[in-house]
N, C-alpha and C positions, 0 to 999 in steps of 0.2 A: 654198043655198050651191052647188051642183050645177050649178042654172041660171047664178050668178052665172059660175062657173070656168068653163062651158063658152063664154065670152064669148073668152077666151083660145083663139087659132090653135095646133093642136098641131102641129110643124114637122115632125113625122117623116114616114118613107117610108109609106104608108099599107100597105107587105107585107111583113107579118111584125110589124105591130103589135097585140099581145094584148090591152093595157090602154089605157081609153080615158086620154084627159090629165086631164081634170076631175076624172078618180076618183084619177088619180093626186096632183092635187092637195089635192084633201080629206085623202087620208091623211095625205100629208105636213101639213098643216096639224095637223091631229089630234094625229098623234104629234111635232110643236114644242109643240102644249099640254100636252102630257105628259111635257116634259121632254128629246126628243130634239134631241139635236145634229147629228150627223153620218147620212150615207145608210144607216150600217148601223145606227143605233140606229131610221131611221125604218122600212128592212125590218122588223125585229128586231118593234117594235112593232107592225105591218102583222099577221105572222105570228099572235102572241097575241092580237090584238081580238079572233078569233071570225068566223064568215062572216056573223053577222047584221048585226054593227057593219060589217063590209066593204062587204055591201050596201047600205048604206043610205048609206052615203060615196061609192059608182058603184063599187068595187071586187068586181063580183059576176062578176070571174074567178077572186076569189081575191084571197092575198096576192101583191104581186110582190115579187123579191127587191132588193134595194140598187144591181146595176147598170143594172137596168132606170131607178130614180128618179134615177142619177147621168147618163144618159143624156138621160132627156129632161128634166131640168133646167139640164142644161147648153146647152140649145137653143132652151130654149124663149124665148120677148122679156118681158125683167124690165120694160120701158116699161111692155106690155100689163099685164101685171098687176097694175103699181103702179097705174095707170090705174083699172083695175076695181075695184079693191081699195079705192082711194081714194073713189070715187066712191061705193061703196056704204057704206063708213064714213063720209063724210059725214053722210048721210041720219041716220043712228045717232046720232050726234054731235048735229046740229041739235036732236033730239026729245030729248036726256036733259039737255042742257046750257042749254036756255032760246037767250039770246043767245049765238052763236056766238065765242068768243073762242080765236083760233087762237096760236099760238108756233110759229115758224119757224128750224130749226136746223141746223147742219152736225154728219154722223157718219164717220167711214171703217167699213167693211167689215170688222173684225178677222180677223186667219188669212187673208186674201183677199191676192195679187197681178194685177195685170195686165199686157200687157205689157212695161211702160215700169220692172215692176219694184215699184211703187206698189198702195198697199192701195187699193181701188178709194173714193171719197166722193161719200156721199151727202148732199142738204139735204130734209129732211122739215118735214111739218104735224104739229103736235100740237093736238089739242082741251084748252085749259087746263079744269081739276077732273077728269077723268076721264085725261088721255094716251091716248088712242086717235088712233092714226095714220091722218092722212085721205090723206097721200099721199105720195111722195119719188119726187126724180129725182136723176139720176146727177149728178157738175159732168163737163164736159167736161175730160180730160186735159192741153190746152193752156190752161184756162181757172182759173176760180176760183168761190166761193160765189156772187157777186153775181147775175150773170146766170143761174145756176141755179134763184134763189130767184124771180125774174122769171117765169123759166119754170113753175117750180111753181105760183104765184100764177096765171098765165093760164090755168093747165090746169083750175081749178076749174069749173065751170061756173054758180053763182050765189053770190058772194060779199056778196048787200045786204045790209045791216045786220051786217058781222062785224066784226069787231076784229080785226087781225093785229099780233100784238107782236113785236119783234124786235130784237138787240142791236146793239151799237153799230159792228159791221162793215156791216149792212144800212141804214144811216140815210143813204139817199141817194134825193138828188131825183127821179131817174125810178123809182128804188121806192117813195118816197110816190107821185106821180104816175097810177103802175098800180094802185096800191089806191085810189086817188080815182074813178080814171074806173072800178072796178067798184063803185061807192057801197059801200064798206065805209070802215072808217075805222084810223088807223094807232097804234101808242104806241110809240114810236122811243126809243132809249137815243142820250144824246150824250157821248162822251167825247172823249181826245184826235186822233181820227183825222180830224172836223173841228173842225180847231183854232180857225177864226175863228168858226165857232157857241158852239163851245164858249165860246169868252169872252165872248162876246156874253150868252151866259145868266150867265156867272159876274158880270158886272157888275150883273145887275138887284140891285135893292134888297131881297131877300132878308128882311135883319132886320126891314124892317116889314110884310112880307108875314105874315099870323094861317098856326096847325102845327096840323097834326091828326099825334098818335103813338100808335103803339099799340107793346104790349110782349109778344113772346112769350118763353117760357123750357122748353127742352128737353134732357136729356142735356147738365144742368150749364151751360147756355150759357143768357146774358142777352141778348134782343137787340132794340133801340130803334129803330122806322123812323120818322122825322118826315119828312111831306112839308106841302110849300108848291106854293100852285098862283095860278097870276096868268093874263088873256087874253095870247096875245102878241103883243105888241108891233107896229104895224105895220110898222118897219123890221126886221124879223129876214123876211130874206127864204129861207122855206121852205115848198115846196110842201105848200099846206093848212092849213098851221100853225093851231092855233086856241084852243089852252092852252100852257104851257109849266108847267113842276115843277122842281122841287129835292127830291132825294131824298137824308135824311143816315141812314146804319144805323151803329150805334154798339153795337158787338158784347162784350160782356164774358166772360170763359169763366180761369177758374183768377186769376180778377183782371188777367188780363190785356186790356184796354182795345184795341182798334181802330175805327178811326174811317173808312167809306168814303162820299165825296159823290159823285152823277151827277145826270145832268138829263134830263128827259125833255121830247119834244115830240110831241104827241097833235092829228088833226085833229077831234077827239070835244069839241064844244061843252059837252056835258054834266054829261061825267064828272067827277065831285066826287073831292077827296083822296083820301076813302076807298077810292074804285072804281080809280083811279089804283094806287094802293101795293097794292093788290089785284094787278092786273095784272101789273106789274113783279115784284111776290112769286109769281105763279103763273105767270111767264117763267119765274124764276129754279127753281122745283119743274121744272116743264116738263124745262128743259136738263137736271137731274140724271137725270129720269127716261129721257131719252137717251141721256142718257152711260150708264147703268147697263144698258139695253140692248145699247148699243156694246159697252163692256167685257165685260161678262160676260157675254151669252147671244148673244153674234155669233160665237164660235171655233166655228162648228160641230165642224170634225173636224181638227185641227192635223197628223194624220201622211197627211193624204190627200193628194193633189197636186188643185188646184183646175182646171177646166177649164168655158171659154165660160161662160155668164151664171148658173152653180151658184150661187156666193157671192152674188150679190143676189137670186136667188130664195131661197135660203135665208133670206136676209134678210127679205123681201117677208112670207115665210110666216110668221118669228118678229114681227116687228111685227104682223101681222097676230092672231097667235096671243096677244100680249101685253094688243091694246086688246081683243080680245073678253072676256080677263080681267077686265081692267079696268072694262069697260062692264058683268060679270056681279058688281062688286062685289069683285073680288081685288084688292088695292094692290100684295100681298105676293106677287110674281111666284113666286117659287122654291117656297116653301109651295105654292101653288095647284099647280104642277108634278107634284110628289109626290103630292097627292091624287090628280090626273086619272091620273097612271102605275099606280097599284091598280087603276085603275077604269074600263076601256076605253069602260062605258055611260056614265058620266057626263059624258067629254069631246063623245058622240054629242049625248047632251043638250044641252049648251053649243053645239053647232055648231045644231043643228036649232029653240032657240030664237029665234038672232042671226036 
């Protein structure tokens, strides 16, 4: 981990600096696993690990205190170490998860402004079955999701054979396109925002196409996914195209019935119903596990005033701190928090086996 962090440029003045950066960033890492939010909660917990735990993190000056991490977090390049971060989460990803099946998604930065005024937003990789984050970039302020996710997608460095899912904002042709020319393959959502695909899929013959359904039933909810999958078509002109789906969820919960259809277009020859509604259902886990993220463990420190690249390094660290969870078997982010916060040895352990 040590090695990894020390990949990141530390910006400061090299006179009068005490703590190297990488040590700095381990702790911080550390103390997001253990449930810190804010710079004082990660001094706080810096202080109580112990000088063994410190060393062994590159902290073998000691604890620093809170303006020291607010300092050089605010400076340090949040690119760099999504970069790093990503890149060696990858690796992780590839070996627990077989075939690499990625979900691509927009987050903002909660408690963060920048600026224009605006909570800063992020579009991140998630590894579908496990959510560990392989990587995220900023959107540009004058810009939006699309070319972000572009950018994200390029920055991979070997994407053959993966699967990247993605909803129905990202279903466009130069983003199929860039996941083509890195031979990985796409499973795109089609709803109203192309209208003329969209109807184009709504016309196919549906009813005589054969349904694979299956039913799960949780916290009182019934819920029915049938999907239909046909080759498509040669006139449906879309880059790669090479299945097309109809996906109908027919959701019951207190008797009360809802009924939602979409379509999917997939350049994956292969992929049967099954693997298909697989996908699309671990899109859908994916974004929650996001959004739950976002929401609720992104407020680092709400009464602080935010400054230079703090909030997406904070970021950086809590996703980061999230998939090692998750990769060590925790689903249940907030639980696992509480553990590691008793137990400063134990989060050492979770860092020193990833």
């Amino acid at each position: 981990m040590l090695d990894l962090l020390s990949q990141v440029p530390d910006p400061r003045k090299r006179r009068g600096r005490r703590h190297q950066l990488a040590g700095l960033l381990a702790v911080g890492a550390a103390a997001v696993i253990a449930g810190s939010r804010s710079f004082a909660a990660i001094g706080q917990w810096a202080a109580d690990a112990g000088p063994d735990v410190l060393a062994a993190l590159g902290a073998d000056r000691g604890p620093a205190d809170e303006s020291t991490y607010r300092r050089a977090f605010a400076l340090v390049s949040a690119d760099v170490l999504d970069q790093v971060l990503g890149a060696w989460l990858f690796t992780r990803a590839v070996r627990a998860a077989g075939r690499l099946v990625i979900a691509v998604d927009g987050k903002a930065v909660r408690g963060a402004k920048g600026k224009d005024g605006k909570a800063p937003h992020l579009v991140a990789a998630l590894a579908h079955g496990i959510g560990a984050v392989l990587g995220q970039v900023a959107v540009n302020a004058k810009s939006n999701e699309i070319p972000a996710v572009r950018d994200l997608l390029a920055a991979f460095a070997d994407l053959a054979g993966a699967v990247i899912t993605l909803d129905a904002l990202h279903t466009q042709h130069d983003t199929a396109q860039l996941i083509l020319s890195r031979h990985a393959d796409y499973a795109m959502t089609v709803k109203g925002n192309m209208p003329t695909l969209f109807r184009q899929l709504k016309k196919l013959p549906w009813p005589k196409v054969p349904s694979v359904s299956t039913v799960t039933k949780d916290h009182g909810r019934r819920a029915r996914r049938t999907v239909k999958v046909i080759l498509a078509p040669a006139w449906i002109e879309f880059e790669g195209a090479a299945q097309v789906a109809q996906l109908r969820r027919t959701v019951t919960k207190k008797g009360k019935k809802t009924v939602e259809v979409v379509y999917l277009i997939t350049s994956d020859r292969r992929a049967d119903p099954a693997t298909l509604a697989a996908w699309v259902k671990g899109h859908w886990e994916i974004e929650n596990k996001l959004h739950w993220v976002r929401d609720v463990t992104y407020q680092e420190d709400k009464s602080l005033v935010r400054t230079g690249n703090a909030p997406r390094v904070m970021a950086s660290l809590r996703s980061l701190a999230v998939s090692l969870l998750r990769l060590g078997g925790h689903d249940n982010i907030a639980a696992a928090n509480r553990h590691h916060a008793r137990d400063p040895q134990r989060t050492l352990k979770l860092l020193q086996a990833a």
